[in-house]
C-alpha positions, 0 to 999 in steps of 0.5 A: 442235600440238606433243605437249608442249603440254599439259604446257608449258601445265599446267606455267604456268598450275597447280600440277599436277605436270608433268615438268621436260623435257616442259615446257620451252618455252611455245610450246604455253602458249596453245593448250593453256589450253582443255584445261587450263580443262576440267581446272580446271573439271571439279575445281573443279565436283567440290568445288562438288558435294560442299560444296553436297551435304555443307554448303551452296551458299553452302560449295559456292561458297567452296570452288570459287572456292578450289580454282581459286585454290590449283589456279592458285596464285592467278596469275590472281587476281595479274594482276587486281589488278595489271592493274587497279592499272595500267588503273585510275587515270588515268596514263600508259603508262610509269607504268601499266606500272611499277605493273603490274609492282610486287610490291605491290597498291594500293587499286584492285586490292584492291577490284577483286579483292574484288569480282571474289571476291565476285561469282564466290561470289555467282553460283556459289552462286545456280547450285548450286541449279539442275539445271544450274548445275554446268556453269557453272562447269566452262564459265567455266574452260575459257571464261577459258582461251579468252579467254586463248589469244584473246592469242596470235593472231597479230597481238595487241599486246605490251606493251613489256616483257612477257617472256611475251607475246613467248614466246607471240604467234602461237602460237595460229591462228584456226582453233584457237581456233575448234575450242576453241569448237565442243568447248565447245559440244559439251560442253555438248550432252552435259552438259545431255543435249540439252537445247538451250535449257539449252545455249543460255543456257549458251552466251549466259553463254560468250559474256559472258564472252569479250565481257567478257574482249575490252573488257578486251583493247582497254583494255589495248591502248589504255592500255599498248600491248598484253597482259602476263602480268598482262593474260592473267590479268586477262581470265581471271578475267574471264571467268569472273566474267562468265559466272557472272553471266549464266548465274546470270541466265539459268538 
C-alpha cells in the first residue's frame, strides 16, 4: 500500500490539516479510511467522554455526532441526504443520478437526514450511561470507513458519471479489508479488557451496521448502476447509525 495512503485519505474524507504534495492522489482514499475511522472515533469519543462527565449524556451525544460532522465537514452527511433524494422517490436512473448530483437537498433527503441525526444522538446518549458504551462510538467511525472502503473492491459497479468512484474502484483487495476487520476486533479486545461477551455484542453491532451499510449498496447498485461519492458517504453514516442502534440494544 502506498506510504502516502494515510495522508490521501485524511486529506478527502477530513478537515485535518495535510500537506498539498503528500495528498496529491486518491489512490490510497479507501484503503486508508479505516485508520482515519479510528482516528475520527477516537476524537469524537473524547468529546462524548468529556460532554457526558461535565453536562450530561444527552450533551455528550450532541456534542460527538457534531465533532465527526464539523471533523468531516459534513461531507458524509451530504451524501445521505443526496443519496436518498435519488434512492428515495420512484424514478428512473438518469433522473435518480441528476437529482443526486443536484447542489439542493429535497424533502426526503432532509427527513432521512433528521432522522439518521436523531437516531445516532439517541443511541449515543443510551451507551454513555453504560461502562462500555464509549466503544461504540469510536467502533461505528471506524465500522462506516470499512464499509466505505467495501466500494473500492474490485469488481464494484461505478455509477455512470461518478468522477470519485472511477479514481478509487479496485484500489481495495479482500485481503486488506479483511485485516481492517480483524484489527477492529482486536481493538475492541484490549478495550473492553478481555471481556468477551462485552466484545461480542460490540462486535454483533459492527456487523449491523456493515450489513446496513451493504443493503444500502445493492440498492444503489440496482437503482443507478453502481456507487457515486454520495453513495460511499450515505453507507458511512449508515453504518454508523446502525451500529449504535444495536449496540444501544445489546449493551
Amino acid at each position: 500500500m502506498r506510504f502516502t495512503g494515510p495522508l490521501e485519505s485524511a486529506a478527502l474524507l477530513t478537515v485535518l490539516p495535510v500537506p498539498r504534495a503528500a495528498a496529491a492522489s486518491t489512490r490510497g482514499v479507501l484503503p486508508w479510511a479505516p485508520l482515519v475511522g479510528l482516528v475520527l472515533g477516537g476524537l469524537a469519543t473524547g468529546v462524548a467522554v468529556l460532554g457526558e462527565h461535565w453536562i450530561s449524556p444527552l450533551a455528550g451525544a450532541v456534542l460527538a455526532v457534531a465533532a465527526l460532522a464539523v471533523l468531516t465537514r459534513g461531507l458524509h452527511l451530504d451524501g445521505l441526504a443526496d443519496t436518498a433524494d435519488g434512492l428515495g422517490p420512484l424514478r428512473g436512473r438518469e433522473r435518480a443520478l441528476q437529482v443526486m448530483h443536484q447542489s439542493d437537498v429535497g424533502p426526503f433527503g432532509v427527513v432521512t437526514l433528521v432522522l439518521a441525526l436523531l437516531l445516532q444522538v439517541a443511541c449515543l446518549s443510551a451507551l454513555l450511561t453504560t461502562e462500555h458504551g464509549w466503544i461504540a462510538l469510536w467502533l461505528a467511525a471506524a465500522v462506516a470507513r470499512v464499509a466505505m472502503a467495501r466500494t473500492g473492491l474490485p469488481g464494484v459497479r461505478t455509477a455512470e458519471g461518478s468522477s470519485l468512484g472511477a479514481l478509487v474502484a479496485g484500489t481495495v483487495s479482500a485481503g486488506w479489508l479483511a485485516g481492517w476487520a480483524v484489527v477492529l476486533l482486536g481493538l475492541v479486545a484490549a478495550a473492553t479488557a478481555g471481556e468477551l461477551s462485552t466484545a461480542a455484542r460490540l462486535a454483533a453491532g459492527a456487523l449491523a451496521g456493515l450489513l446496513a451499510a451493504e443493503v444500502l449498496y445493492r440498492r444503489a447498485c440496482a437503482r443507478v448502476g453502481g456507487v457515486t461519492g454520495d453513495v460511499m458517504g450515505a453507507m458511512g453514516e449508515t453504518a454508523t447509525a446502525a451500529t449504535l442502534l444495536v449496540a444501544a440494544v445489546v449493551l
